[in-house]
C-alpha positions as CSV (number, residue, x, y, z in Angstrom):
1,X,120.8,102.2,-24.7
2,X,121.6,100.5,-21.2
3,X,118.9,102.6,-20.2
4,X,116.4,101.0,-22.9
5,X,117.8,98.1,-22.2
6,X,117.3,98.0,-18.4
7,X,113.6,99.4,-19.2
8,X,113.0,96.7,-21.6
9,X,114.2,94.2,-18.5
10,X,111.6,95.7,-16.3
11,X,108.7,95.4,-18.7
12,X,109.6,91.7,-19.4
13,X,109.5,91.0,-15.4
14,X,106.4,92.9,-14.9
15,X,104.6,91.1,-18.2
16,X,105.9,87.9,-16.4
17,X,104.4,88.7,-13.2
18,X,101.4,90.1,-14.1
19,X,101.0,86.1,-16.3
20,X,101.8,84.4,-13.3
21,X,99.6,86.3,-10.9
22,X,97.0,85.8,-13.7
23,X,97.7,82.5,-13.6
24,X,97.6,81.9,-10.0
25,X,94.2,84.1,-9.8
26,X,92.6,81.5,-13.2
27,X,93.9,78.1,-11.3
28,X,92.5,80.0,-7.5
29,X,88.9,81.1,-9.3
30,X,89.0,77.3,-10.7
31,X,89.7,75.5,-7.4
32,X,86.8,78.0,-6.0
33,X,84.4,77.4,-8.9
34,X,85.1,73.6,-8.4
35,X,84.4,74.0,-5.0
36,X,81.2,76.1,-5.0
37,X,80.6,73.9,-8.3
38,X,80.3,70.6,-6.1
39,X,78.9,72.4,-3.4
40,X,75.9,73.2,-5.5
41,X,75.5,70.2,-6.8
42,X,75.8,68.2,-3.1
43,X,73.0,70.8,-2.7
44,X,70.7,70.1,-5.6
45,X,71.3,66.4,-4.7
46,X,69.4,66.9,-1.5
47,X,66.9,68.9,-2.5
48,X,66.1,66.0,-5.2
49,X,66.3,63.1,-2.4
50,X,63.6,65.7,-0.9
51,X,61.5,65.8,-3.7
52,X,61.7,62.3,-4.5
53,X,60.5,61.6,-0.6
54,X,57.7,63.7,-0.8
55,X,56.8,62.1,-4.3
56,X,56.5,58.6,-2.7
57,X,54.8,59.8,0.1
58,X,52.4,61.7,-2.3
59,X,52.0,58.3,-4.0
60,X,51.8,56.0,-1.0
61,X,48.8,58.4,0.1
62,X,46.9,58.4,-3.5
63,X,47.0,54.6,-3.5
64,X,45.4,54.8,0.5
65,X,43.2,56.9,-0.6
66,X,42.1,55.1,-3.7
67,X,41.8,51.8,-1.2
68,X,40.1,53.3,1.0
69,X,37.2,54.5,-1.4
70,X,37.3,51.1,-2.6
71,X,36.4,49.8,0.5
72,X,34.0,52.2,1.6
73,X,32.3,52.0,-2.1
74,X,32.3,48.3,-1.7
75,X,30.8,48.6,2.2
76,X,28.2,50.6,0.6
77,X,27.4,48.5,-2.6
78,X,26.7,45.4,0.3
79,X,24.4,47.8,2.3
80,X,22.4,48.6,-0.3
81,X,22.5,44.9,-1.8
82,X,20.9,44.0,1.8
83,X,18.0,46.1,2.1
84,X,16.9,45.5,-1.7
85,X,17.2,41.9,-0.8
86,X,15.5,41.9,2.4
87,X,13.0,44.0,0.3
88,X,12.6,41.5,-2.3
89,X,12.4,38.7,0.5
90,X,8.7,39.5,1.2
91,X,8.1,38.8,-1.9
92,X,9.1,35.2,-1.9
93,X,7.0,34.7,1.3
94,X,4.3,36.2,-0.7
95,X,4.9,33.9,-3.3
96,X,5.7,30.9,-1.2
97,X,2.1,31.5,0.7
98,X,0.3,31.6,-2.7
99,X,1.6,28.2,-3.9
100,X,0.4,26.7,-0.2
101,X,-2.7,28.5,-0.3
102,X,-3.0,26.7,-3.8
103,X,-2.8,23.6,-2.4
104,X,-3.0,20.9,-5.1
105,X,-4.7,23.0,-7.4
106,X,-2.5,22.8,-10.3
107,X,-3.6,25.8,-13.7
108,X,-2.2,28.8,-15.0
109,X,-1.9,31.3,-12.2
110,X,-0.4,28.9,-10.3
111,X,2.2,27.7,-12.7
112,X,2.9,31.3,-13.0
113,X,3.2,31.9,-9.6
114,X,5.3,29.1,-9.3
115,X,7.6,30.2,-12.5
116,X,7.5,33.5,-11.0
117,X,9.1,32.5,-7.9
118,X,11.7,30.4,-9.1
119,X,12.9,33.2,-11.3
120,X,13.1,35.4,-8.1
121,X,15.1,33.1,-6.2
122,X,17.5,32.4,-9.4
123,X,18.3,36.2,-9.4
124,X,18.5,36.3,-5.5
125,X,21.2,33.5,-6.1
126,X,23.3,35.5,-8.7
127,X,23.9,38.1,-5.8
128,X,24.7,35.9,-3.0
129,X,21.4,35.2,-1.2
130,X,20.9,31.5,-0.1
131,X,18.3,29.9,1.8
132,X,19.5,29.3,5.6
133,X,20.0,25.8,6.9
134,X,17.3,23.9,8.2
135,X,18.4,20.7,7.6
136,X,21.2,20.0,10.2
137,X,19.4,21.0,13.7
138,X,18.5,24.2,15.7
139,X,21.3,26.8,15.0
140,X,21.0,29.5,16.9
141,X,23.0,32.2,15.1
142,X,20.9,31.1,11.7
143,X,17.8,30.6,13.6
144,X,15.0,32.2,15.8
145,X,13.3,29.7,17.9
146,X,9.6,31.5,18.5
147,X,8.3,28.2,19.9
148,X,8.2,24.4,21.2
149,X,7.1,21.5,18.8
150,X,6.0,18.6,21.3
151,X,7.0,16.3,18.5
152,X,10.4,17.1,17.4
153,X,13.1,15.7,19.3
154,X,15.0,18.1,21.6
155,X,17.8,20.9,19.5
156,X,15.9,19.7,15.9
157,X,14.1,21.7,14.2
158,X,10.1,20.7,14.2
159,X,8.5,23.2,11.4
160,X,9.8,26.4,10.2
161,X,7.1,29.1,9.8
162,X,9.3,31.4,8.0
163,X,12.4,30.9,5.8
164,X,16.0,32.3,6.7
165,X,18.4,34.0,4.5
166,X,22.2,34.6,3.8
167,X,23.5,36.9,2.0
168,X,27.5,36.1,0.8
169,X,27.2,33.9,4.1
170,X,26.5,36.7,6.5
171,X,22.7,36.2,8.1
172,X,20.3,38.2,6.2
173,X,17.1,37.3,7.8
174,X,16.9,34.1,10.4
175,X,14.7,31.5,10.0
176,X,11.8,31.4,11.9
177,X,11.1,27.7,13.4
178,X,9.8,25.7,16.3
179,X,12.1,23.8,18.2
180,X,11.9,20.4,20.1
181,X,12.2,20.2,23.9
C-alpha cells in the first residue's frame, strides 16, 4: 500500500507538472500570438497607408487629367469659334458694301439686306465678336494703318476702309484705316 501510495504521489506530481508546463506553453503561445498578432497588424497598417497613397495620387491625376481635357477642349472650341467667325466676317463686308452700294435707295432688297445684317451681327455678338475701336485714335495693336489721310490730324484715324473685330477681346481681324500725318 506504501507502494500504491508513493505511486499515486508520483502520478499527482507528474499531472501537476505536465498542467503547469501546459500552462506555461498556453500563456508562451499567447504572448507569441500577441506578438505576431500586432505585428501583422502594424503590417497591414502600412500596407493600407500605401494603398491610401496611391489612391490619392490616383485621384489627384484623374482630376489633372479631367482639367487638362477641359482646357484643351475649351482651346479648341475658341479655335474653331475664330475661323467660323472670321468666315462669317466676309459676309458682313458683303453686306456692309451692298447697303453703300444702295446708297439712298430705300425698298425691299435693301431693307432685307439691311435686316439681314443686323441679324448677323446680333448672333456675332452672342459669341463674343465686337466691332474694334475706331473711335478713340490710331491703335496700333487694333489697327492696320494701309495709308495717309492729308486731312486727319496726325495718330487719328481719317476713314477706315475695312472694319476690325474682337473676339472675347482678343483681335480677330484689325481694322483697316488711314491714318493722319
Amino acid at each position: 500500500m506504501a507502494t500504491e501510495q508513493n505511486q499515486d504521489a508520483q502520478d499527482l506530481q507528474q499531472e501537476q507538472a505536465l498542467e503547469q508546463e501546459t500552462a506555461q506553453t498556453g500563456t508562451e503561445q499567447a504572448e507569441v500570438s500577441v506578438e505576431s498578432l500586432q505585428e501583422r497588424i502594424k503590417a497591414l497598417d502600412e500596407s493600407l497607408k500605401l494603398e491610401k497613397a496611391r489612391t490619392a495620387n490616383a485621384v489627384y491625376e484623374a482630376q489633372k487629367s479631367v482639367e487638362r481635357i477641359q482646357r484643351e477642349s475649351d482651346k479648341h472650341k475658341d479655335t474653331v469659334l475664330e475661323k467660323f467667325a472670321k468666315e462669317l466676317l466676309d459676309s458682313v463686308d458683303n453686306l456692309e458694301r451692298a447697303i453703300q452700294a444702295a446708297g439712298d435707295e430705300e425698298n425691299a432688297v435693301v431693307e432685307g439686306v439691311k435686316l439681314t445684317l443686323k441679324s448677323l451681327l446680333a448672333s456675332l455678338e452672342k459669341f463674343g465678336v465686337a466691332e474694334a475701336d475706331t473711335a478713340n485714335g490710331f491703335n496700333a495693336e487694333l489697327h492696320q494703318a494701309v495709308g495717309i489721310d492729308p486731312a486727319a490730324k496726325a495718330n487719328q484715324i481719317g476713314s477706315v476702309l475695312q472694319k476690325g473685330y474682337t473676339l472675347n477681346g482678343r483681335l480677330l481681324r484689325p481694322a483697316m484705316v488711314m491714318v493722319g500725318a
